[in-house]
Structures are given as C-alpha cells and as structure tokens.
C-alpha positions in Angstrom: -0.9 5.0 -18.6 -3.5 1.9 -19.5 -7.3 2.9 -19.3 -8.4 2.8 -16.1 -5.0 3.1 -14.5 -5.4 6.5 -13.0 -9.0 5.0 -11.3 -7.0 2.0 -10.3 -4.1 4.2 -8.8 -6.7 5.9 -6.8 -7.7 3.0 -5.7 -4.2 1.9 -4.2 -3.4 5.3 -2.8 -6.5 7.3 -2.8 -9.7 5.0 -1.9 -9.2 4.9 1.9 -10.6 8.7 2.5 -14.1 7.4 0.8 -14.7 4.0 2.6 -11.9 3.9 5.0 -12.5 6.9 6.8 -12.7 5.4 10.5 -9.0 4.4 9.8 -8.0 7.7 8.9 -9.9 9.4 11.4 -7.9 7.5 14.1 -4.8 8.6 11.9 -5.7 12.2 12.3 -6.4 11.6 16.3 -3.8 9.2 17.6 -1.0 12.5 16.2 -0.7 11.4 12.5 -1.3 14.5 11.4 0.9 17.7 11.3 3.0 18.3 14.4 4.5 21.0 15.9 2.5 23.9 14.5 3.2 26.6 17.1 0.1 28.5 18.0 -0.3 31.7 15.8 -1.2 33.9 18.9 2.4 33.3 20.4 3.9 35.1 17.7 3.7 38.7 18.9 5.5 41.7 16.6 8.2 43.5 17.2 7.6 46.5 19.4 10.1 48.8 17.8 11.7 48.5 14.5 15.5 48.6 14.2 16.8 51.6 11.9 19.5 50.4 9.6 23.0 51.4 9.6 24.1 53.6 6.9 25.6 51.9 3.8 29.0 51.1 3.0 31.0 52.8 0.0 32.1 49.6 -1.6 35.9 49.2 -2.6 36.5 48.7 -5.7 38.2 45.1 -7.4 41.5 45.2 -8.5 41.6 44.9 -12.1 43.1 41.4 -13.2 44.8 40.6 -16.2 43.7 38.9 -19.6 45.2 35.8 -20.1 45.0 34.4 -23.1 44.0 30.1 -22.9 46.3 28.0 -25.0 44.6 26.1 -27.9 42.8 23.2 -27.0 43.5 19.9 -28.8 39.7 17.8 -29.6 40.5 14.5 -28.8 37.3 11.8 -29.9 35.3 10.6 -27.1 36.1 6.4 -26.7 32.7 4.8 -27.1 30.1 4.3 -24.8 30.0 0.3 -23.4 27.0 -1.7 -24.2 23.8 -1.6 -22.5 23.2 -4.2 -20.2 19.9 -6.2 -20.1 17.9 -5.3 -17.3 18.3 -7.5 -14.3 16.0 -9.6 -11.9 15.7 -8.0 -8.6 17.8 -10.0 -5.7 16.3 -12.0 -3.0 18.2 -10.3 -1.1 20.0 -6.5 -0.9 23.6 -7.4 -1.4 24.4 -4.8 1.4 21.4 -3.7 3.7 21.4 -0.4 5.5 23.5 0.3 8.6 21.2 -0.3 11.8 22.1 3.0 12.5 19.7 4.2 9.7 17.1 1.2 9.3 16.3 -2.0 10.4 14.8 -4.8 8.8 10.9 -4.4 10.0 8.9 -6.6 7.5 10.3 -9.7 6.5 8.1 -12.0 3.4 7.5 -15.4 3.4 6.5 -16.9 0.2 5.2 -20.2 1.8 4.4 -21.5 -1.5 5.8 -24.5 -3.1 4.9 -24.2 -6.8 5.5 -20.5 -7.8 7.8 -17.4 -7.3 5.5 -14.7 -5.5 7.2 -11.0 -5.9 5.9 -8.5 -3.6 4.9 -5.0 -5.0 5.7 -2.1 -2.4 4.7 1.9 -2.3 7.1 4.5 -3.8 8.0 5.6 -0.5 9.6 2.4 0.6 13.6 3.2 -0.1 16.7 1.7 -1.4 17.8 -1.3 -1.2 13.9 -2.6 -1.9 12.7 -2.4 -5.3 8.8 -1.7 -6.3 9.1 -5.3 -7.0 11.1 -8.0 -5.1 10.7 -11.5 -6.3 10.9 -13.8 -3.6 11.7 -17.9 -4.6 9.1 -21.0 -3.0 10.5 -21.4 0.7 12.3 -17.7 0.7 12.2 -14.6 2.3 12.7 -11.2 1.6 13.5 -8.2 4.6 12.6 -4.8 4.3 14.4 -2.1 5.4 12.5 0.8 7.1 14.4 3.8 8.2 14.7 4.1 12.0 13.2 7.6 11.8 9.9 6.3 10.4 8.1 6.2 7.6 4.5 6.9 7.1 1.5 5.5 4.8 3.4 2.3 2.8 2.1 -0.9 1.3 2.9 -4.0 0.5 0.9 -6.6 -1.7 1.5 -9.7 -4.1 1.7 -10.6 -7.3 1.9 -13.8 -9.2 2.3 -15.4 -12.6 4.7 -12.5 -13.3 7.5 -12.2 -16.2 11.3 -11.9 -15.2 11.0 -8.1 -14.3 7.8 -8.6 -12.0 5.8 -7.3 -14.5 2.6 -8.2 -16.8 1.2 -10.1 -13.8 -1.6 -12.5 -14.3 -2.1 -11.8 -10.6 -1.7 -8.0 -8.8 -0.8 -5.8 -11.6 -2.7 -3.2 -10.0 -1.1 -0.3 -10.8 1.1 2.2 -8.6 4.7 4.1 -8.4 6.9 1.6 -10.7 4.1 -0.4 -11.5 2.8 -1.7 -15.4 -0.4 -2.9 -16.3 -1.8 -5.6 -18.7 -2.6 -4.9 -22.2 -6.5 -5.0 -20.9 -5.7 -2.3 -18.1 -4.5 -2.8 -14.4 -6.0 -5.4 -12.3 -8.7 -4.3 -9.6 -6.8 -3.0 -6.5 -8.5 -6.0 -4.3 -5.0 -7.1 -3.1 -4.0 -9.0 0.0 -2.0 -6.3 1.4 0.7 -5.1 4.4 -0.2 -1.6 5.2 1.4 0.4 7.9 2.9 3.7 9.2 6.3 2.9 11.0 7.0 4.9 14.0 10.5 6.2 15.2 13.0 3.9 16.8 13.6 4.9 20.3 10.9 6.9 20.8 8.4 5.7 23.9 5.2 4.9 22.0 3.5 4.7 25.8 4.1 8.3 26.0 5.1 9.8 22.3 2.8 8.6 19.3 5.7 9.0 17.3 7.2 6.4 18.4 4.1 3.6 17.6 4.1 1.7 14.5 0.3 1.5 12.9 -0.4 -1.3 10.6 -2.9 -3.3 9.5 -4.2 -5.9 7.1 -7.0 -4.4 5.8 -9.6 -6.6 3.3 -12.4 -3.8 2.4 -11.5 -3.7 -1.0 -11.3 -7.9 -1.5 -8.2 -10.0 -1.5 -6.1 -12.2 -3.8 -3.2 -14.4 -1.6 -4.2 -16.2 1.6 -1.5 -15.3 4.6 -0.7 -14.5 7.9 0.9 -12.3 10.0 3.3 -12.4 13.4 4.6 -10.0 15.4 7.7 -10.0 17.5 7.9 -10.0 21.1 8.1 -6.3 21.2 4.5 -6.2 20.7 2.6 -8.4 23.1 -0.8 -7.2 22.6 -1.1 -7.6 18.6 -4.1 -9.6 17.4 -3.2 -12.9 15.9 -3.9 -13.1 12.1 -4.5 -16.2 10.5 -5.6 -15.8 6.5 -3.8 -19.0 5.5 -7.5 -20.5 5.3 -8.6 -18.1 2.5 -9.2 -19.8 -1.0 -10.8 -18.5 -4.1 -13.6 -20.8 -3.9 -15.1 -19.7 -0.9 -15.1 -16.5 -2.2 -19.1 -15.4 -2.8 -20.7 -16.6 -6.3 -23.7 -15.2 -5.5 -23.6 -12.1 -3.3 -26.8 -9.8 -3.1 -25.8 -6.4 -3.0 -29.7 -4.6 -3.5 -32.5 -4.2 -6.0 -30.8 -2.0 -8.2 -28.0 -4.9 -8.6 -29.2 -7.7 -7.6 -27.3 -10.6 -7.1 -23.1 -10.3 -8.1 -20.5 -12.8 -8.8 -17.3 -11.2 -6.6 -14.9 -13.5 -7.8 -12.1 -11.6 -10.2 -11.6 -13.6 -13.3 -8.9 -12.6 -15.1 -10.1 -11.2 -18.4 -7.2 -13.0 -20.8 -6.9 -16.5 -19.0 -10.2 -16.9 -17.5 -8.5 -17.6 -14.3 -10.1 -16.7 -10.8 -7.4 -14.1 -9.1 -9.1 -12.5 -6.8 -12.5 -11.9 -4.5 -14.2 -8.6 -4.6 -15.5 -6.5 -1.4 -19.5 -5.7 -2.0 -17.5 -2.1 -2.2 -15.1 -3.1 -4.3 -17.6 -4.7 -6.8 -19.8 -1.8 -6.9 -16.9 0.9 -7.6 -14.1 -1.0 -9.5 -14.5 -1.1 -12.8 -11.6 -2.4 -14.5 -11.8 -5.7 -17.0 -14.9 -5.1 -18.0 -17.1 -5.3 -14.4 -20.4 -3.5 -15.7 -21.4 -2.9 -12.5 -18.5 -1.4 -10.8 -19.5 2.5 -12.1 -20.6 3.5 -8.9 -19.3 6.0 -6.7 -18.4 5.2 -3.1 -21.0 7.9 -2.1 -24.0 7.0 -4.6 -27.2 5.4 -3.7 -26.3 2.3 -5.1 -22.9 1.8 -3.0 -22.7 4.0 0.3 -24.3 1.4 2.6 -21.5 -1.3 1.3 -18.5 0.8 1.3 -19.5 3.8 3.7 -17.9 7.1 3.2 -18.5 9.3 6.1 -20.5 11.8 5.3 -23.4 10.6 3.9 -23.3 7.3 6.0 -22.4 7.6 9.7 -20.7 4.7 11.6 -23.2 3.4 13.3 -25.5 3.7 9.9 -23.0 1.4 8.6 -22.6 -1.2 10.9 -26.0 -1.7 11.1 -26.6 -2.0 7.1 -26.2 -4.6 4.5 -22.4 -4.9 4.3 -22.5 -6.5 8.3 -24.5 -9.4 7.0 -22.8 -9.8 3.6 -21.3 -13.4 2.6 -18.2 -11.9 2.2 -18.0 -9.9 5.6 -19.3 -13.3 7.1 -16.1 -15.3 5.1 -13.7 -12.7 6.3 -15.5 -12.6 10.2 -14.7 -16.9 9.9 -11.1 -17.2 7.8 -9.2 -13.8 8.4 -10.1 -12.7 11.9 -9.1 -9.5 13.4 -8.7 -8.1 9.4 -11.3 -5.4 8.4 -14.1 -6.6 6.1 -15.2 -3.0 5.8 -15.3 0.3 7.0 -16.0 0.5 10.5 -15.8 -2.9 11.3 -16.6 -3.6 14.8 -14.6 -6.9 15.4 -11.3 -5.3 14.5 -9.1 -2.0 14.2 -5.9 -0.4 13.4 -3.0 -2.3 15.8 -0.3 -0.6 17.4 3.0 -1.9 18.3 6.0 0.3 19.7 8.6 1.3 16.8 11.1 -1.1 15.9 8.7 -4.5 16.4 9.4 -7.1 13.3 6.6 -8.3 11.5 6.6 -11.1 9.3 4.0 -12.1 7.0 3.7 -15.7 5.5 1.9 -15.5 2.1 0.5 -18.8 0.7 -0.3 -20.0 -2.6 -3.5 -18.9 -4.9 -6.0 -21.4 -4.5 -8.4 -22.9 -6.8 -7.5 -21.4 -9.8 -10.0 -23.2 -11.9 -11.0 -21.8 -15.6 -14.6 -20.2 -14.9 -16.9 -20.9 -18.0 -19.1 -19.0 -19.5 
C-alpha cells in the first residue's frame, strides 16, 4: 500500500464517525444498528437438570478386507492454456441478477461528452459490478442491489483513468480493489452516491428495514459536478442539482483561523498540475496526501474541530454556530448543490429516506475548468 493509503482508506470508510457523527447517530436511531437482541433477563435457567441415560456398549466393525490397488500408470499433465490479458470491465453485465434476488437500484449517467467516466464502488457492492465500471460519453451503467438490502456502500468517480480504471488523474482515492498513483492515493474529496438499501417488500412506514437511506454528502470536498433523481416510489426526496459545480468556483482563498490563515482548497494534482478537486475547510485541515502541509490535523484538534466537528468535543449546536456555517465553501455548496451536506450537522439538509426498491439515478457531468495552476 502507497504512503498515505491507509490514512486515505480511513478516509473513504472510516472518517464519518469523526465529522459525520449527526449521520451516524440518526443511523444508530432510525434501527441501523443491531436488531433482534432478545433481552438477557428473558433467558431464565433450567429448573432441574436432566440425568443422562446410561452409555451404550458400542458394537464392534466388521473387519474388511485388504485389497491391494492395481498399479497406476503416470500420464503427463497437457499444458496449461495461455493467460489472457486482463479485460475492460463491460458497460454492462452480460447477464444481471434474477429480480428475484436484486434489482437494478442505481443506474450512472456519464453526461459527459469528451471523456469515459468509470465509477469506483465499495467492496460490499456484489457481482455482476466491478470496483470499477467504466461507463462511455452518453452511457449508463445499472447497479444491482440485492433485494434483501445492503448496508453502508459508495459510489464515486474517477477520470483520466488507464484501460483497467486504474492510475487515475482523477479519484484514485484508495479503497477495496482500488490502486493509487505513484505519489500516493488522491484526497478522498469525491463526489460521491452513499446509501444503505433497505429490503424489498418490507413497509418502510412501519418497518425501518424496509427504507433505503442515502445521501450525497460533500463535507469532505468534491470532484464531478451531478445530480440526482428519484423514482416515483419516493415522492418526498429533495431535488439535487450539482450540475452547476465547477472547479473554479471552488474557494482560492478560504480563511480557516489564525493558526492557518488563509488556504487554497482547490486539489491540484501533484504530477499534471491539473485542478481535480475542491477541499472541505475539514478536508483541508486533516488530508494530507500530495504534499498539503497543512492537512496534519486531527478532526478533534484545536486547529480543526470547529470545521469538521466531531462530537464530543464540539456539540451540534457549537458547530452550527462556528466558522464552517459562514465558510466560502459551505456558502458555494448552500447556492450550487442544495439539499447536499456541506458539513456536519448541516441545518439545510439531512439523510433522505425512500421506501426499498426506489431507483435512483445520478447524472455525472464533466470536470470543469481544468486549467494548469502556476506556481
């Protein structure tokens, strides 16, 4: 693993309990967490204990006769075929799951004209989906969730990718199947799907097990602009428009304290100079892959807990009424990504719910402004 991958790994899979912990709090509440645990004063002991019987004399085996195996002729083993090259994951599975088993519950749009966008995916996303699914300029890719559920995934993009889906210039973030750069993995500051899919056929009104839980989350930053749809199913889903995200709105000059001072939280790709992403304040302060001095901090320290707000030290209405509220980026998000978190405890949006079995399909666009940065 690249230097800085575990850090970055974290990040994917890890970083939500330190500055996401509203959303896992309503995780824990809404039934997310372990169900069916039968109360430990129902189970009373036995009041008498069973003698047991008395043993049996066993009967002894019949004594079978040695046979003697014939001699074996060694025959040479024919030769092994030729490896194959590896090959380009399909648009498409060749032969999705029954319906009995899954469904196809988030389907990707690559609404860009100029480039191949392949979408990275969680190790707990099954067959037929790969951890990366390349998906052609006016395409679409479906994704198969199993009908039962399945908890905690994620989705995000990368770009400017080889013929594997690897060695991105854009999302090599790290994770289950994923590379990195010879520099290290990218900062996890991804656009990104991530959701908790309920059971099909399950009331959601009345059984949480039912309910799918997803959101769009940008507290760590984000790369692709998009935008999200929901199916009929769901009639009370937020709209999310992203579309008008760019890389040159993101914040040049962003003041994140005295000890800091003004940042840059535009992500400049250390090999081609090219701008592939925008930093949270959070992110900026605690990432610190390709070389960003200032992102030693812990999500907890002095220098960061008022941008990315782990609970304890900082409580939620602490948070909402610091710095991070009033940040440029928080502002830019509030304006070109409504109803999408721009931090922890963000007032003007949540964690959606939908019944199990809506269809989701998110449109991601093309990376913007991907000027050389001098200097």
């Amino acid at each position: 693993m690249q230097n800085g991958d575990s850090r970055n790994v974290q990040g994917h899979f890890g970083k939500m309990a330190c500055h996401r912990a509203g959303l896992l709090a309503m995780l824990i509440l809404t039934g997310f967490g372990l169900q069916g645990c039968k109360n430990l004063k129902e189970i009373e002991p036995p009041e008498s204990v069973l003698s047991l019987p008395a043993p049996v004399t066993p009967i002894p085996l019949a004594v079978l006769p040695v046979v003697t195996p014939a001699p074996v002729s060694l025959q040479p083993l024919p030769p092994l075929p030729p490896l194959q090259p590896a090959q380009v994951a399909p648009e498409q599975p060749a032969v999705p799951l029954s319906a009995a088993v899954a469904q196809p519950r988030l389907v990707v749009w690559n609404n860009c004209s100029t480039l191949p966008i392949w979408i990275a995916s969680s190790g707990n996303v099954p067959p037929p989906a790969t951890r990366n699914v390349r998906i052609l300029p006016g395409q679409s890719y479906s994704f198969y969730i199993p009908n039962a559920g399945l908890s905690s995934t994620r989705f995000w993009p990368k770009a400017w990718c080889d013929d594997l889906g690897q060695k991105c210039t854009l999302g090599s973030s790290g994770g289950d199947g994923q590379d990195c750069p010879a520099g290290g993995c990218a900062p996890p500051i991804d656009s990104k799907f991530e959701a908790s899919f309920g059971a099909v056929g399950v009331d959601c009104a009345k059984d949480n097990k039912g309910c799918d839980w997803w959101d769009t989350s940008a507290v760590d930053g984000y790369s692709l602009p998009f935008k999200l749809e929901v199916d009929s199913q769901c009639p009370q889903a937020k709209k999310i428009d992203c579309l008008g995200l760019s890389f040159a709105e993101c914040p040049a000059v962003e003041w994140l304290g005295k000890s800091v001072g003004n940042q840059d939280l535009r992500v400049v790709d250390h090999v081609s100079s090219k701008v592939v992403g925008c930093y949270s304040p959070c992110g900026k302060l605690t990432y610190s892959n390709w070389g960003n001095k200032v992102g030693q901090h812990t999500p907890d320290s002095d220098v960061a807990k008022m941008y990315c707000c782990p609970t304890p030290p900082v409580s939620p209405q602490q948070c909402r009424a610091g710095p991070v509220e009033q940040s440029a980026f928080v502002k830019l998000i509030h304006q070109k990504c409504k109803n999408v978190y721009g931090y922890a405890y963000d007032d003007a949006v949540g964690l959606q719910v939908c019944p199990a079995g809506t269809t989701y399909t998110w449109t991601l666009g093309c990376p913007t402004a991907t000027e050389v940065v001098l200097g």
